[in-house]
C-alpha positions in Angstrom: 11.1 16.5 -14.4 8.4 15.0 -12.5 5.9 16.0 -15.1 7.5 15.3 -18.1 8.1 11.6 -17.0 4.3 11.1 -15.9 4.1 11.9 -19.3 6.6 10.0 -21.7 6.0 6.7 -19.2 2.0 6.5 -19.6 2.3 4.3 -22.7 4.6 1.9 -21.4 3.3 1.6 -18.2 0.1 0.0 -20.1 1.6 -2.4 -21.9 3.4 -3.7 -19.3 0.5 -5.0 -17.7 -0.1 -9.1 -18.3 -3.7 -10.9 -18.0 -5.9 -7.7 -17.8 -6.1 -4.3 -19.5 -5.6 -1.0 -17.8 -7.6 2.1 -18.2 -5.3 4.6 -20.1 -4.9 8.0 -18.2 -7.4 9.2 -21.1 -10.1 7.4 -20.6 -9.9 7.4 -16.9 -13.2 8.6 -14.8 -14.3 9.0 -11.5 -12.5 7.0 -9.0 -9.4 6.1 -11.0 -8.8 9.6 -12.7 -8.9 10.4 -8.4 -6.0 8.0 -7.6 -4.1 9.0 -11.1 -3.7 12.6 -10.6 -2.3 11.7 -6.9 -0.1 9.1 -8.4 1.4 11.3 -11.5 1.6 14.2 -8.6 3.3 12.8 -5.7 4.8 9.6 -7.3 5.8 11.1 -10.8 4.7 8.4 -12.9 1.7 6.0 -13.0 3.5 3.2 -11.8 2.8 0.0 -13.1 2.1 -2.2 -10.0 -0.4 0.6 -9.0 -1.8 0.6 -12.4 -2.7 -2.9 -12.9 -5.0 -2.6 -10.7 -7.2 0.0 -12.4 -10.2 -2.6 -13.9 -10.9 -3.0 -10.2 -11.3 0.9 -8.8 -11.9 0.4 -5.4 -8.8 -1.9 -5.5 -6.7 0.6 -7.0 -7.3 3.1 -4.2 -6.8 0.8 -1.7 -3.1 0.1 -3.5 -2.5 3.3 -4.2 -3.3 4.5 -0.4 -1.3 2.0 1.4 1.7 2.7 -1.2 1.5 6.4 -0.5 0.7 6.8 3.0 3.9 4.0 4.4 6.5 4.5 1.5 5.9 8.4 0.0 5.1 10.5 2.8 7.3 12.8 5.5 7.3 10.9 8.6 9.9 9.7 11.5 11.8 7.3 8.9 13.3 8.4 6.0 12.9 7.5 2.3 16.2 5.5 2.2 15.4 3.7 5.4 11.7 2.5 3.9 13.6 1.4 0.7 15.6 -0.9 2.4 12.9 -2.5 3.9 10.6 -2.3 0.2 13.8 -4.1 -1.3 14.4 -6.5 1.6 11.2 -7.6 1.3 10.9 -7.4 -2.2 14.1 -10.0 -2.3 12.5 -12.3 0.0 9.3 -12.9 -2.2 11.3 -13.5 -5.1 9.9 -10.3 -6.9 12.7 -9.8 -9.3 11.0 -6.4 -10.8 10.4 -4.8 -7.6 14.1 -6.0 -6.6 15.4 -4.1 -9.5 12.5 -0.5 -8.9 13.9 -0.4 -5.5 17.3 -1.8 -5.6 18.2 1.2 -8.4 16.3 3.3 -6.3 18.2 2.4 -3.1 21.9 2.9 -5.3 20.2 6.5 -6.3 20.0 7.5 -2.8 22.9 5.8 -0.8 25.7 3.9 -2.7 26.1 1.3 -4.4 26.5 -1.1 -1.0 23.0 -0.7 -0.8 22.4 -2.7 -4.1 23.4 -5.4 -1.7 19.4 -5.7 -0.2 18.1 -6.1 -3.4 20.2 -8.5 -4.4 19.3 -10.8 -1.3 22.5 -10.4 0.5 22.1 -7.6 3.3 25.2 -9.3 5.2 27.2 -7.7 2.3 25.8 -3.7 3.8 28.7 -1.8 5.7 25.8 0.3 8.0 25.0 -2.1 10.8 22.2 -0.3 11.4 20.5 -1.0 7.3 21.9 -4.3 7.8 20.0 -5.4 10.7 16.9 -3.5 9.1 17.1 -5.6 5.8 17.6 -8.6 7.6 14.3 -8.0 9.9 12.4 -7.0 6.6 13.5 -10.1 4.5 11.9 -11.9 7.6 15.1 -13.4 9.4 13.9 -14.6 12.7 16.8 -13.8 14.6 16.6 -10.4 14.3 13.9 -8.8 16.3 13.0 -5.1 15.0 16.0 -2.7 15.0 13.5 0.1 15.5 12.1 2.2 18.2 8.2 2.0 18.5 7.7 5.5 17.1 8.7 3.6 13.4 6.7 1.0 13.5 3.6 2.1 12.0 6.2 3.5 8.8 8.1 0.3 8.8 5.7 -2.2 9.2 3.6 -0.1 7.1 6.4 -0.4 4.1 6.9 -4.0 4.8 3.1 -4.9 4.4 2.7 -3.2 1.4 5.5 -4.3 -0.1 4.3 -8.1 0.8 1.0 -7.0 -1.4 2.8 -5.3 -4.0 5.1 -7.8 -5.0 2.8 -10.6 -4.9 0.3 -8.9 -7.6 3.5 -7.6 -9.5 4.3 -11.4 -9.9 1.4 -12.2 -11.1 0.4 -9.0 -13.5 3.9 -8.1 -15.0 7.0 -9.2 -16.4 10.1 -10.1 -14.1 11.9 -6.9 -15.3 10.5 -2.7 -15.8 12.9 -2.8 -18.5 11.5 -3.0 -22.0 12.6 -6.4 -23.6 14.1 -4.4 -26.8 16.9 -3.1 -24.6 19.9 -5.4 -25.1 21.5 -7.1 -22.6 24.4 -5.4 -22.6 22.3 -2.0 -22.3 20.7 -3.2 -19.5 23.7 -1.9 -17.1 23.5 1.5 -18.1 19.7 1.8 -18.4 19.4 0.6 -14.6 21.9 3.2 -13.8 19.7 6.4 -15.0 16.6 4.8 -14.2 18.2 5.0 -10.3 19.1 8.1 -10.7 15.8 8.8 -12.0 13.6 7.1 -9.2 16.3 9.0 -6.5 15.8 12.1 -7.4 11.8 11.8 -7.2 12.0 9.7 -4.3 13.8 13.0 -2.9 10.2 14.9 -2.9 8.0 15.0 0.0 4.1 14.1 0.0 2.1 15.4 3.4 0.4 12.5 5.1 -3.0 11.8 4.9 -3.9 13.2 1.6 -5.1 9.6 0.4 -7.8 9.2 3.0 -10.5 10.7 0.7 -10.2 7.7 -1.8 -12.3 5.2 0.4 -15.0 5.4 2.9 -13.6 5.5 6.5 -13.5 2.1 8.8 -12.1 0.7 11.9 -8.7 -0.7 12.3 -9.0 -4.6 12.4 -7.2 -6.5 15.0 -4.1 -7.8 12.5 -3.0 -4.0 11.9 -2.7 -2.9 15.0 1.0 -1.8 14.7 -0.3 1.0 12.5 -2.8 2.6 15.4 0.6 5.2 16.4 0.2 6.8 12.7 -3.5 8.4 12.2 -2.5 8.5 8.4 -1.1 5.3 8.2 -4.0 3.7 10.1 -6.5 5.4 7.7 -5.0 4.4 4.8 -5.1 0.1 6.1 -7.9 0.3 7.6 -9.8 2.1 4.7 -8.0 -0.3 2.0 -8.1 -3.8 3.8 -12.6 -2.6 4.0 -12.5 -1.9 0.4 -10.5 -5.0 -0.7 -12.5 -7.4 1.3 -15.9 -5.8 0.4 -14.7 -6.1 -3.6 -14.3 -9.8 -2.7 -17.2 -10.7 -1.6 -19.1 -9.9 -4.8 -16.6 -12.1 -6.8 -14.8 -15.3 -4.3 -16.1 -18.1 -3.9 -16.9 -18.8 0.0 -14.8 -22.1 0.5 -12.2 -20.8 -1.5 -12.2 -17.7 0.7 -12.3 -20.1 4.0 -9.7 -22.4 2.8 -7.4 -19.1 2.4 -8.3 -17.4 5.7 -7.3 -21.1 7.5 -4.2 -21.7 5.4 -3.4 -17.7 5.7 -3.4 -18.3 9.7 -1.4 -21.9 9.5 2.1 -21.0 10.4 4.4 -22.6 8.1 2.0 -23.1 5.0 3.0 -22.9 1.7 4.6 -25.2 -0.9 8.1 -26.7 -0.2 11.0 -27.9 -2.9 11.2 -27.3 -6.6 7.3 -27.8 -7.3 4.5 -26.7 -5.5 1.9 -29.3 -7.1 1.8 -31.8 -4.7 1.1 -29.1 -1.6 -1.6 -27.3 -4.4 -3.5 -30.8 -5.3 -4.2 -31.8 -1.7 -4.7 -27.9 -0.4 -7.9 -27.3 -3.1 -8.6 -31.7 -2.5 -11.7 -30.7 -0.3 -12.5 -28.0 -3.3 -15.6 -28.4 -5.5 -14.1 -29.2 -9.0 -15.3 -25.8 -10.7 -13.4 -24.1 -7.6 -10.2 -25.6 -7.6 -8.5 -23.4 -10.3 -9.4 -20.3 -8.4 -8.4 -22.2 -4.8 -4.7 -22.6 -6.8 -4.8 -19.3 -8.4 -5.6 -17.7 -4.2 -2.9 -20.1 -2.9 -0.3 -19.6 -5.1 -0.9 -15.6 -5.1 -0.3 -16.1 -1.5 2.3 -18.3 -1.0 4.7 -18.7 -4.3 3.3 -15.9 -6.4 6.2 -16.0 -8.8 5.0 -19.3 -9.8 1.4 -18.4 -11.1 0.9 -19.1 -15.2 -0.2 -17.5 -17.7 -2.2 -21.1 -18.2 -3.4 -21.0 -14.7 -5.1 -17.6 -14.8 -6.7 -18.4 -18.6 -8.4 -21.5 -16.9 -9.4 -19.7 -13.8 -11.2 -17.0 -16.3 -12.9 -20.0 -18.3 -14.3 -21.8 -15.1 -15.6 -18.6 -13.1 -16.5 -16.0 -16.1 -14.4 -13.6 -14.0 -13.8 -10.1 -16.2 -10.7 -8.0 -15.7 -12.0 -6.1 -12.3 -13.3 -9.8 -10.9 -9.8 -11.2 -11.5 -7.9 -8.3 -10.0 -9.6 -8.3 -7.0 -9.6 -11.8 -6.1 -5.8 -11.9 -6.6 -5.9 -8.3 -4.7 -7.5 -9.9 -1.9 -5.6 -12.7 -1.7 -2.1 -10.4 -1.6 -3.7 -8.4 1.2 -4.5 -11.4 3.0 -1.1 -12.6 3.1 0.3 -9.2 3.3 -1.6 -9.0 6.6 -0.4 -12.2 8.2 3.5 -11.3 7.4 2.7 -7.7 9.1 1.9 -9.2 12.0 4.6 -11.8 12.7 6.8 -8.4 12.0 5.1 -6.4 14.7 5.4 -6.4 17.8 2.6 -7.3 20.1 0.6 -4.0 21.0 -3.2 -3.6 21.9 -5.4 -2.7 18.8 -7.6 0.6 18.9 -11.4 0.7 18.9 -12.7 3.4 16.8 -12.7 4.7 13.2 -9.9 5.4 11.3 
């Protein structure tokens, strides 16, 4: 089944993709026909949220890797276990398409209770256990990490990945992985198989490490250091958060970067209330003119992604010349970046590792 889905999905999965075009499975070389083969293989479809970020190779390793090695592979956690944390997340960042992936995933796999953490309710899950897990992934400060340390490099893992994902999902696709053309009162049905669908691959097994290959190795910076008790796991961040920043540098601006590192490490930063202008005009204030739709474009990717326009990213691409890999890996860094900082207000304090992963 796995194969014939890779398959029959490949077109849609490109035209899902909003702002930038994705390299179709045939013309694919090098680096992306690489992450591809391992997607369509141990995945069972090019997914979407992996794909968009195929202008921007090294990008769409470091996606692909982090995906593969936290949510896809055996480990001490379970596949159920990390979708409750990938839809608990998901609901907290207002990602409404990777709410419904993982939500119909979760139903696939466990009951229909579980629907509950994608729809942003975990009080409404009978397992105490899942409940106190969702409620720790959505970011609930009450509840400290209903884990043992063995899972934190998996669950952590999930939850940082997820905290990427679902900002670049906002801005690069739709609100739904349903095709607009099914009818409303379709819909029901069609999420239905689709979870059956996603359950029944998320049922196979991937061995760790297999992704490492994709990037050149790197050591583990300070902020991930809840991932040193997993080599495969550590690989895989380390190895992606190098690549991502390296892509940057050729493309950000340096204020804009520096203005999104300081905000990035401001607790409590962000846009408040219905509209996030008046938080966005004085944040990109100190800004050079010609830098301030990129500054909004990093700020919003980071803090309210589901509010980043269509508008927005046309004028960003008018003002900085950016082309399709420039754009996706500014917003790529910008997702890692605060990807990183929700990781570690998750983690629990531990000593980093020196060394290479």
């Amino acid at each position: 089944m796995g194969v014939l889905l890779a398959r029959v999905t490949r077109g849609g999965t490109m035209r899902q993709v909003l702002h930038v075009t994705p390299v179709h499975p045939a013309a694919a070389t090098g680096l992306v026909t690489q992450v591809y083969q391992q997607m369509e293989r141990d995945f069972g479809m090019l997914a979407p949220p992996i794909a968009l970020h195929s202008p921007a190779p090294d990008s769409l390793a470091a996606a692909w890797s982090i995906l593969r090695e936290s949510l896809l592979t055996t480990g001490h956690t379970g596949r159920r276990t990390r979708e409750v944390v990938a839809a608990a997340v998901s609901a907290a960042n207002t990602c409404p398409y990777c709410v419904a992936v993982h939500g119909s995933t979760l139903v696939g796999l466990g009951g229909r209770e579980l629907a509950a953490v994608g729809r942003g309710r975990p009080d409404e899950i009978a397992d105490a256990d899942m409940r106190a897990l969702a409620r720790w992934a959505g970011g609930d400060p009450a509840v400290p990490a209903p884990f043992p340390d063995a899972h934190t490099a998996e669950l952590v893992g999930v939850a940082v990945t997820f905290h990427y994902l679902n900002r670049m999902v906002n801005v690069f696709l739709p609100p739904s992985p349903l095709p607009p053309a099914v009818p409303a009162r379709a819909r029901g049905a069609v999420e239905n198989v689709t979870g059956r669908i996603m359950a029944a691959l998320a049922r196979r097994t991937a061995a760790p490490g297999l992704s490492a290959p994709l990037l050149p190795a790197a050591p583990l910076p300070a902020d991930l250091h809840w991932a040193s008790g997993q080599p495969a796991i550590a690989a895989a961040f380390a190895r992606a958060a190098h690549a991502v920043d390296r892509a940057a540098d050729t493309v950000l601006p340096g204020p804009v970067r520096e203005l999104a590192e300081q905000l990035a490490a401001t607790p409590g930063a962000g846009p408040t209330g219905l509209s996030a202008a008046p938080w966005l005009d004085a944040a990109v204030a100190p800004l050079p003119a010609t830098q301030r739709p990129t500054g909004r474009l990093l700020l919003l990717t980071m803090f309210a992604s589901y509010r980043v326009t269509a508008p927005l990213v046309a004028q960003v691409r008018q003002t900085t010349g950016l082309d399709d890999a420039g754009l996706v890996r500014i917003t790529s860094w910008a997702s890692l970046l605060a990807a990183r900082a929700a990781g570690d207000r998750l983690s629990a304090a531990r000593p980093s590792p020196d060394g290479v992963a």
